[in-house]
C-alpha positions in Angstrom: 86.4 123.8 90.5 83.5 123.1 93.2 82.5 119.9 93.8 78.6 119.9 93.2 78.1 116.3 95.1 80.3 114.8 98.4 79.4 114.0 102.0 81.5 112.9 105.3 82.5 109.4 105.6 83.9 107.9 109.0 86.7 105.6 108.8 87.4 103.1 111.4 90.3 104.6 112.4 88.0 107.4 114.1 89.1 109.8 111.0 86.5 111.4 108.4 87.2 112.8 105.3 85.4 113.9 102.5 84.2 111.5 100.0 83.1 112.6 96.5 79.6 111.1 95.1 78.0 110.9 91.7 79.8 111.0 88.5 82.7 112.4 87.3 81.7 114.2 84.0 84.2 117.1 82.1 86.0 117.3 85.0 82.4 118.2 87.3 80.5 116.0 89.8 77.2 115.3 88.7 74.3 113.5 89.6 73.6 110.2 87.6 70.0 109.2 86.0 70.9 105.6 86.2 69.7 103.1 89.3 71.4 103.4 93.0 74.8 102.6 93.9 74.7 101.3 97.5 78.0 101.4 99.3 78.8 98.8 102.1 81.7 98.1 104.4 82.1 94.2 103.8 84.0 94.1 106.8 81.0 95.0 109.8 77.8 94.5 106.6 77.3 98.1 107.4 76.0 100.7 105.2 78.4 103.4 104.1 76.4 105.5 101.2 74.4 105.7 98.3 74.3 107.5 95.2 72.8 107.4 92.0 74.8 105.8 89.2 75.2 106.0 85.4 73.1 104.8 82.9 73.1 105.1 78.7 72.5 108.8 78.7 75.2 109.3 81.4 77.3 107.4 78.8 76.7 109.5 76.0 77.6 112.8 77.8 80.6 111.1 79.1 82.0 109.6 75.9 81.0 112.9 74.2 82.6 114.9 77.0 85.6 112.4 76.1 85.6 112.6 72.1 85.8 116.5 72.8 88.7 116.5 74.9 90.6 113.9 72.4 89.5 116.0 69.5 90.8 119.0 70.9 94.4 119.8 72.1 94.7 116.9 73.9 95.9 114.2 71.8 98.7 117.0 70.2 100.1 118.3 73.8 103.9 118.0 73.2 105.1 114.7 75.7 107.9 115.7 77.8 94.4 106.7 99.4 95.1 103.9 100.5 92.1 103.8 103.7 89.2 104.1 100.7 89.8 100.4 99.2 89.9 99.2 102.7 86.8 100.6 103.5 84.6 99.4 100.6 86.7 96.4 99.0 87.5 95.0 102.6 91.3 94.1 101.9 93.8 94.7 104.5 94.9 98.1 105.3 98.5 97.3 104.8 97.9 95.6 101.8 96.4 98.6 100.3 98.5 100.8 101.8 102.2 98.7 101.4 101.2 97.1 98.2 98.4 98.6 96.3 99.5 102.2 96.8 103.0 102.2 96.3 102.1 99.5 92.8 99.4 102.1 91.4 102.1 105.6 92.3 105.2 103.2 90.2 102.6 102.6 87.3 101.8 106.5 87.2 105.7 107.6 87.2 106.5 104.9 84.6 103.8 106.3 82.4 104.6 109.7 83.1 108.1 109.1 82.0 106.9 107.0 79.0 104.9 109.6 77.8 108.0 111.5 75.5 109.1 107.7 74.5 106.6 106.9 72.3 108.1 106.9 68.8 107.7 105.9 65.5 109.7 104.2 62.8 112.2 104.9 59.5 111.8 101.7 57.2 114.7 101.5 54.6 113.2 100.1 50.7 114.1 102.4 48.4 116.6 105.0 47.5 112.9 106.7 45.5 110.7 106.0 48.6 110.5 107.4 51.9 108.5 105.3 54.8 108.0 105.8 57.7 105.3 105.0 61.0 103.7 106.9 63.4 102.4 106.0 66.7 99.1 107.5 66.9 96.4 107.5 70.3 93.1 105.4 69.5 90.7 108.1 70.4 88.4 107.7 73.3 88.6 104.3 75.5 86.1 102.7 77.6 88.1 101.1 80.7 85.8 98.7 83.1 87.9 97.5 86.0 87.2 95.0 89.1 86.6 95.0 92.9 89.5 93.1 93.8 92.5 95.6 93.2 89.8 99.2 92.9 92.5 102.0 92.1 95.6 99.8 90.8 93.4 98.1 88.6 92.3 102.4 87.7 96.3 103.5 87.8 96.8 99.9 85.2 94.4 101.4 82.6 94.3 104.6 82.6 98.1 105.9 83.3 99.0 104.0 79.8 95.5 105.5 78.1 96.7 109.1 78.7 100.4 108.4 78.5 99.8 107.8 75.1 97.3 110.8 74.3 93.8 109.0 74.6 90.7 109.9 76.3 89.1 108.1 79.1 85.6 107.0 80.7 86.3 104.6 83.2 83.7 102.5 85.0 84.8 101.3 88.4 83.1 98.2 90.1 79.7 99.1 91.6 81.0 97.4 94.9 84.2 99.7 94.8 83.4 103.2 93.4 85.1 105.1 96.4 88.8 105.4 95.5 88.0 106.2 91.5 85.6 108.8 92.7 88.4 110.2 94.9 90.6 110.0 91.8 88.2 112.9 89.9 89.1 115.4 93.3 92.7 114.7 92.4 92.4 115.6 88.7 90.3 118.7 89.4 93.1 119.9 91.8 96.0 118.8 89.0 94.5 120.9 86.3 93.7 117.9 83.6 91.5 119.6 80.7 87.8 118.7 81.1 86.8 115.3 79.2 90.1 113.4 79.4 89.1 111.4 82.1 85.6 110.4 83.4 84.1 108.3 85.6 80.9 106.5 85.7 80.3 104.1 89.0 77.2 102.7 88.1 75.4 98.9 88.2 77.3 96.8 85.4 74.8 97.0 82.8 73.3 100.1 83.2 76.7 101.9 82.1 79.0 98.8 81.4 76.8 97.4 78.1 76.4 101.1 76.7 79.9 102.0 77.1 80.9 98.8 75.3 78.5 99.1 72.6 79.0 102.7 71.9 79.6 103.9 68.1 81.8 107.0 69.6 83.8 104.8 71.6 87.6 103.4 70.0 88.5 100.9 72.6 87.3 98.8 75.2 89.9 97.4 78.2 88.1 95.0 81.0 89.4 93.3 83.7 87.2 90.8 85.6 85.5 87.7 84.5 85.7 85.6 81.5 81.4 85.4 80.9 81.3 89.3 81.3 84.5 89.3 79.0 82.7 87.5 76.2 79.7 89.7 76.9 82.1 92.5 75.8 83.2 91.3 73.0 80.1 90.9 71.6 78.8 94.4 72.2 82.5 95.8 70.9 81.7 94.6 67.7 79.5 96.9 67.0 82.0 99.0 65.4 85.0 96.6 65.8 86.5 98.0 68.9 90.0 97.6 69.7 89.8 95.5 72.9 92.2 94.2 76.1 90.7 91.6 77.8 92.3 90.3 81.3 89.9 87.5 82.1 89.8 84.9 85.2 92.1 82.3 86.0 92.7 79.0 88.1 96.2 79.6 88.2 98.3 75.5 89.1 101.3 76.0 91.2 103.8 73.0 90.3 106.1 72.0 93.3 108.1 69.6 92.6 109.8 67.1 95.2 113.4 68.8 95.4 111.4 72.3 95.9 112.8 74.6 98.9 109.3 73.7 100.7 109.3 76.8 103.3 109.4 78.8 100.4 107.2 77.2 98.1 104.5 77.3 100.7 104.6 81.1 101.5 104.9 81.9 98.0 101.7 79.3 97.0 99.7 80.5 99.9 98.6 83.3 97.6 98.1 81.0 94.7 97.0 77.7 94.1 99.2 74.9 94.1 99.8 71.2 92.8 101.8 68.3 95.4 101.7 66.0 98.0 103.2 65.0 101.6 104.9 67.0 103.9 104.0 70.2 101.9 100.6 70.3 102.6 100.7 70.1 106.4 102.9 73.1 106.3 100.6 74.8 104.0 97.7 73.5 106.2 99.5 75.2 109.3 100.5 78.6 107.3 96.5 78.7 106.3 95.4 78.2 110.0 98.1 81.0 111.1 96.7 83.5 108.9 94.7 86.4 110.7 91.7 87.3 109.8 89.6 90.2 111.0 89.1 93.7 111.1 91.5 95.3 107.8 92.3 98.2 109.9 94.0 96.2 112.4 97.8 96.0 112.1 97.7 92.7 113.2 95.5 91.3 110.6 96.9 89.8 106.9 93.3 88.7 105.3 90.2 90.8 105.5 86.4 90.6 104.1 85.1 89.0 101.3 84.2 92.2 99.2 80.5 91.5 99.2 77.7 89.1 100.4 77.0 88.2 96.8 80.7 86.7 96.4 80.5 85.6 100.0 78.0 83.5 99.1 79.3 82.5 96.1 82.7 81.2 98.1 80.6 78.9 100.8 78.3 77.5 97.5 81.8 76.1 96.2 83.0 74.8 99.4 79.3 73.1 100.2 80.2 71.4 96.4 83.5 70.3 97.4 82.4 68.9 100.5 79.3 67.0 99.1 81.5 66.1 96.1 84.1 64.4 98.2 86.9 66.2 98.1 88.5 66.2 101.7 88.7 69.6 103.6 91.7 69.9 105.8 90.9 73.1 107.0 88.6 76.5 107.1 85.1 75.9 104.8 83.3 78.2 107.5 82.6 81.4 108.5 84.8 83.5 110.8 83.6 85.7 113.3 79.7 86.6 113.3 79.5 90.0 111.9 81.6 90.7 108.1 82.1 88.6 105.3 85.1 86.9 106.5 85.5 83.1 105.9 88.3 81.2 107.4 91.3 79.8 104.6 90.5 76.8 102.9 92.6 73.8 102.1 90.6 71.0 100.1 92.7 67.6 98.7 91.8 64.4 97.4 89.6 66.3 94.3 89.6 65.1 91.4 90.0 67.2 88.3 86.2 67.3 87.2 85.1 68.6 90.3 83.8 72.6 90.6 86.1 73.5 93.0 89.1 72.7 90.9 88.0 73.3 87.5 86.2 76.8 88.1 87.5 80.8 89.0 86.5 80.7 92.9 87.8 84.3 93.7 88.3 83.7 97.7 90.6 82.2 100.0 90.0 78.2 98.6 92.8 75.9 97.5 93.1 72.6 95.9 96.1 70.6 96.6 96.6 67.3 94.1 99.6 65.1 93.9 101.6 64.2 90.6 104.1 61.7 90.2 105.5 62.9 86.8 106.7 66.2 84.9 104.8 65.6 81.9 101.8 64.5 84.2 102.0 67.8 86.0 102.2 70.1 83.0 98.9 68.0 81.4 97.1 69.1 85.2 98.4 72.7 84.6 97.0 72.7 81.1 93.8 71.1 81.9 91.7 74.0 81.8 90.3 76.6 79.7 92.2 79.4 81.8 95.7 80.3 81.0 96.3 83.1 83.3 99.2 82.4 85.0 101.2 79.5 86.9 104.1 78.9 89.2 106.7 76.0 89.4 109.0 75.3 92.6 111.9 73.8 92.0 115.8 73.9 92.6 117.0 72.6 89.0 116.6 75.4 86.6 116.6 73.0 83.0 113.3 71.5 84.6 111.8 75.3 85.8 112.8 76.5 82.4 111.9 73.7 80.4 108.0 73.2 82.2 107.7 77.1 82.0 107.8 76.6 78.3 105.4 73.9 78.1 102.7 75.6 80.3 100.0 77.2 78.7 100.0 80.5 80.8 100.6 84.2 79.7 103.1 84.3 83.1 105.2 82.1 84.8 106.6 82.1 87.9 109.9 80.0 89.0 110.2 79.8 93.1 108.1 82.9 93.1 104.4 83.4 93.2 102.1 86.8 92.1 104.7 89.0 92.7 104.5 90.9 89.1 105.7 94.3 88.2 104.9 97.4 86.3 107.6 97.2 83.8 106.9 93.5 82.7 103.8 92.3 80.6 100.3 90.9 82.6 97.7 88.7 80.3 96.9 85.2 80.0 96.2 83.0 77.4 92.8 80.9 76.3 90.1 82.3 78.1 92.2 84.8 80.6 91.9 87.5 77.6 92.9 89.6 74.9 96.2 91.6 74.7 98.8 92.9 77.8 98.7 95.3 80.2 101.6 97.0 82.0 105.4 97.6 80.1 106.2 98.9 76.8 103.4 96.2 76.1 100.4 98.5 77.2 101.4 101.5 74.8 101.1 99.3 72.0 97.5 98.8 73.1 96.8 101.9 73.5 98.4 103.4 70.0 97.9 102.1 66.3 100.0 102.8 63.8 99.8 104.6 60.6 102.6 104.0 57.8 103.1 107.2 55.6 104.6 106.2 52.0 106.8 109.1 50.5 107.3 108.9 46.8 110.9 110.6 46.4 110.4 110.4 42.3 109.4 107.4 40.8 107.4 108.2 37.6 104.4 105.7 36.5 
C-alpha cells in the first residue's frame, strides 16, 4: 500500500532515507487534525521535521479502526532501525544499535514463538462437572510509551498485545515519533490486517487523555512518569480499564564494604548507588572518563539529553543540590556549546530530604551516601515512595539474598546493575506501577480468563 505522507531525512552519517509522517491509521498514513509535532535532533538543537499529530477524533478512527480489526478474524487466527532513535532521542548510536536493537528483535521472536503457548486450564471437582479456562485477548489496548528507550519500549508493548490476539493504538512520545512511525512502513510491507496496529504520535494530551478515557478502549499500558501514571488511572476508570503501569524510580544501589569495587562501580555507573571511601573516587574517575558528544561517533558512550525541556529540568536539580549543600565532586555543567549534553554528575554529602535524592531526575546525576549498617542501608533503600528497582554489591551471598528480600523493589540486582532481560518480569512496587511487562508475565496482562462450568448430569 502507498504511503500518502513521508519526506527525506539526512542522517549524520551523510545517509538519507525515507522517513514516514503523520499517523498510522488501518494500516494508511494519514494526516492528523491534532496540534504540530515538531521534531528536533537533541544532539546539534536542530530542526529535523514537523507534522501534524493526533487529537480525540484521530483517536476515535484509530480505536474504531482497532475494535474492527479485533472484532474480525483477528483475535481467532489459529497461533502457530537502529540510526532513527539516535537521531531524535539523542542516545548513542551503539547503544541503539548493540543494545536497543538487538533487545526489541529478542522481544519480537519470544512473542512470536509464545503466540501457539498460550493455553488454558482442566480443573478436576467433580466426576458430574466439567471445568475448564480459557485464555482469552482483552480487545483493543491503548499503549503510551516514553522517550527514553522509543522502539524497545514499542517492541515491550506491543509484541505481547498481538501475541496474544489483541488490537493496538500506540502513542509514542511526541519527542520520539520517528522509529514508531517507521514501524507502520514495516507492517505495511509484512502484510498485518488493517486496524491491528496504529499509531498516533501526537502532544500527550491531545491523543494521550482521549485514548485513556475512551469507552471502546479494554486496556491501557504506560510507561513513563508516576504524575502522568496517576493521571491515567483516573481517566481509565471510566469504564474500569485493565491497566500496566511502569512508573519512575530512584533506584539505591547498596555496596557494601567486602564488594568487588571495580565491578560495583561499572555496574552502578548506570544506576544510582549507596557507600563511602575509596569507591567513590573510582566512580568519580569512571564519570570524568565517560565520553560525551556527537551519538554517531564510535568513540562516544553518552549522548544528548533528549530535549531542552528535560535539559532544563536536569541543571534545575543540580542548581538545588548545589544551593542545598550537597557537595558536587564532578560534572553539574554543560558540555560542549551546541546540543543538550551535560557533563556526569557525582553529588555526596546529601542528605535524604533533599530534591536531588528523593526525586526521579532522569539524567546523568548521582547521589553517593555512606551507611554503616545492613539494616540502616535497607531503611535508605526503602525511604522512598519509588520501588522500581535496586542493586546490592557484595561477595557473601546470605547477605545479597537476605537484603534482596527486605528491599522494597519489584527487581533486584546482586553484583549486577540494569542488565534485565526479555524472558524475566520488569515492574516495580509503590509508585513505580501496576502489573509486569516482559516473560510469561506480560501475556497474563494481556489475556483474561473466562472459566466454562460443564454440568456432566447433576439434577436439581
Amino acid at each position: 500500500m502507498t504511503m500518502s505522507l513521508s519526506t527525506r531525512v539526512s542522517l549524520p552519517t551523510g545517509q538519507t532515507y525515507t522517513q514516514p509522517i503523520g499517523l498510522f491509521i488501518d494500516n494508511r498514513f494519514v494526516a492528523g487534525s491534532g496540534s504540530t509535532v515538531n521534531v528536533v535532533n537533541p544532539a546539534t538543537e536542530e530542526f529535523l521535521l514537523s507534522f501534524r499529530g493526533a487529537n480525540e477524533a484521530d483517536v476515535d478512527k484509530a480505536v474504531a479502526a482497532a475494535r474492527a480489526a479485533f472484532e474480525g478474524p483477528w483475535s481467532e487466527i489459529a497461533a502457530a532501525e537502529p540510526a532513527i532513535d539516535t537521531l531524535d532521542n539523542g542516545k548513542a548510536f551503539s547503544a541503539a544499535l548493540g543494545e536497543d536493537l538487538e533487545e526489541s528483535y529478542q522481544v519480537f521472536k519470544y512473542y512470536g514463538g509464545a503466540a501457539d503457548k498460550i493455553s488454558g486450564d482442566t480443573i478436576e471437582t467433580s466426576p458430574a462437572k466439567l471445568a475448564y479456562v480459557l485464555r482469552e485477548p482483552l480487545g483493543v489496548c491503548g499503549q503510551i510509551i516514553p522517550w527514553n528507550y522509543p522502539f524497545m519500549m514499542l517492541a515491550w508493548k506491543a509484541a505481547p498485545a498481538l501475541a496474544c490476539g489483541n488490537t493496538v493504538v500506540l502513542k509514542p512520545a511526541e519527542q520520539t515519533p520517528l522509529s514508531a512511525l517507521y514501524f507502520g512502513k514495516l507492517i505495511q510491507e509484512a502484510g498485518l490486517p488493517p486496524g491491528v496496529l496504529n499509531i498516533l504520535p501526537s502532544l500527550g494530551v491531545e491523543a494521550g487523555k482521549p485514548l485513556s478515557e475512551h469507552m471502546d478502549v479494554d486496556k491501557i499500558a504506560f510507561t513513563g512518569s508516576t504524575d502522568t501514571g496517576r493521571a491515567i488511572m483516573r481517566s481509565a476508570a471510566t469504564n474500569l480499564k485493565n491497566i500496566t503501569l511502569e512508573c519512575g524510580g530512584k533506584s539505591p544501589s547498596l555496596v557494601f564494604a567486602d564488594a568487588e569495587l571495580d565491578q560495583a562501580v561499572k555496574w552502578t555507573h548506570m544506576g544510582i548507588m549507596s557507600n563511602q571511601g575509596e569507591f567513590v573516587r573510582r566512580f568519580v574517575a569512571r564519570a570524568e572518563s565517560q565520553k560525551i558528544g556527537d551519538p554517531f561517533s564510535e568513540e562516544n558512550t553518552g549522548g544528548a539529553i533528549v530535549s531542552k525541556a528535560q535539559y532544563d529540568k536536569i541543571l534545575d536539580y543540580i542548581e538545588q543540590g548545589k544551593q542545598g549543600g550537597a557537595t558536587l565532586l564532578t560534572g553539574g555543567v554543560r558540555r560542549g556549546s551546541k546540543g543538550y549534553f551535560i557533563e556526569p554528575t557525582v553529588f555526596t554529602d546529601t542528605s535524604e530530604n533533599m530534591a536531588i535524592v528523593r526525586d526521579e531526575i532522569f539524567g546523568p546525576v548521582v547521589t553517593i551516601s555512606q551507611f554503616k549498617t545492613e539494616e540502616e542501608a535497607i531503611n535508605k533503600a526503602n525511604n522512598t515512595s519509588y520501588g522500581l528497582a535496586a542493586a546490592i554489591f557484595t561477595e557473601k551471598l546470605d547477605r545479597a539474598h537476605i537484603v534482596a528480600r527486605k528491599l522494597q523493589a519489584g527487581m533486584v540486582w546482586i553484583n549486577s546493575s540494569q542488565d534485565s532481560h526479555y524472558g524475566i518480569p520488569f515492574g516495580g512496587y509503590k509508585s513505580s506501577g501496576i502489573g509486569r511487562e516482559l516473560g510469561k508475565y506480560a501475556l497474563d496482562s494481556y489475556t483474561q480468563p473466562k472459566a466454562v462450568h460443564v454440568n456432566l448430569g447433576l439434577k436439581m
